[in-house]
C-alpha positions as CSV (number, residue, x, y, z in Angstrom):
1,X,0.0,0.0,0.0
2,X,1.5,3.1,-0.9
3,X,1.2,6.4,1.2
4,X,-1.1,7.9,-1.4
5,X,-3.6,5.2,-0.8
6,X,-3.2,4.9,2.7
7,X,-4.0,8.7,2.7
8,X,-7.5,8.1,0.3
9,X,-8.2,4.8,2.8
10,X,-7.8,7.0,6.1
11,X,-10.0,9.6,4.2
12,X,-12.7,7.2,3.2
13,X,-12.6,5.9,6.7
14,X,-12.5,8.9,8.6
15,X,-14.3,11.6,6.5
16,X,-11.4,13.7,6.6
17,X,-8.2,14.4,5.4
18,X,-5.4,13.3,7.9
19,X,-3.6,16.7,9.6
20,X,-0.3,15.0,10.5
21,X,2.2,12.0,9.5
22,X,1.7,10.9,12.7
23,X,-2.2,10.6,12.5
24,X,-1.6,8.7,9.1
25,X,1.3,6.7,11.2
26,X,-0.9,5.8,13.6
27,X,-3.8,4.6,11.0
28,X,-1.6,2.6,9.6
29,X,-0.4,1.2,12.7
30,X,-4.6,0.1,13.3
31,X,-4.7,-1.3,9.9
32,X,-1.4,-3.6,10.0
33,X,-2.6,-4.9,13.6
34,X,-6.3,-5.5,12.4
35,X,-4.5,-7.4,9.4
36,X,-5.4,-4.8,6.4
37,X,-2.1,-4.3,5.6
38,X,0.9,-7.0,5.4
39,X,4.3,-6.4,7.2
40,X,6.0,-5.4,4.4
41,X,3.2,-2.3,3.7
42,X,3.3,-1.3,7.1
43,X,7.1,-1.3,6.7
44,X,7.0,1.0,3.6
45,X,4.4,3.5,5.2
46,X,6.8,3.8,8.6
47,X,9.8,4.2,7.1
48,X,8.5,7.1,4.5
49,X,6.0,8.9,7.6
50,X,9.0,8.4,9.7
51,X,11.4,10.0,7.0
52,X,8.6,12.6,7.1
53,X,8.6,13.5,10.8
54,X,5.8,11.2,12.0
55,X,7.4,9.8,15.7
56,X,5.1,7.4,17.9
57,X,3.9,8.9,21.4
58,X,6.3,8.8,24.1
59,X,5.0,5.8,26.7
60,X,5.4,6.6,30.4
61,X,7.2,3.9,32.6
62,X,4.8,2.5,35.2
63,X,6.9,4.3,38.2
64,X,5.5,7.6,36.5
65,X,2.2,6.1,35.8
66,X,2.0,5.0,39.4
67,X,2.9,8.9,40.8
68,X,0.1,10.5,38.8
């Protein structure tokens, strides 16, 4: 799946156009775990979102989790 279909997938999906690589990074994240997309696809996507900025979220530890 390239990034230009990924993009007309998220906006069929979401009725919108996506307003960040990491939105679309994260879509595509959803679709490779529900099994829409293979490994390789996935693959592609990250490596050109990530080439264009998109990062995951930062995840806490569970000490920093526990003091909130």
């Amino acid at each position: 799946m390239s990034i230009n279909s990924l993009i007309k997938t998220f906006e069929q999906v979401k009725g919108k156009e996506p307003s960040t690589a990491d939105e679309l990074l994260d879509f595509a994240q959803v679709n490779y775990l529900n099994g829409n997309m293979s490994l390789h696809e996935y693959q592609c996507c990250f490596k050109e979102l990530h080439a264009q900025g998109a990062k995951k979220p930062e995840y806490f530890s569970e000490k920093e989790l526990r003091t909130t």
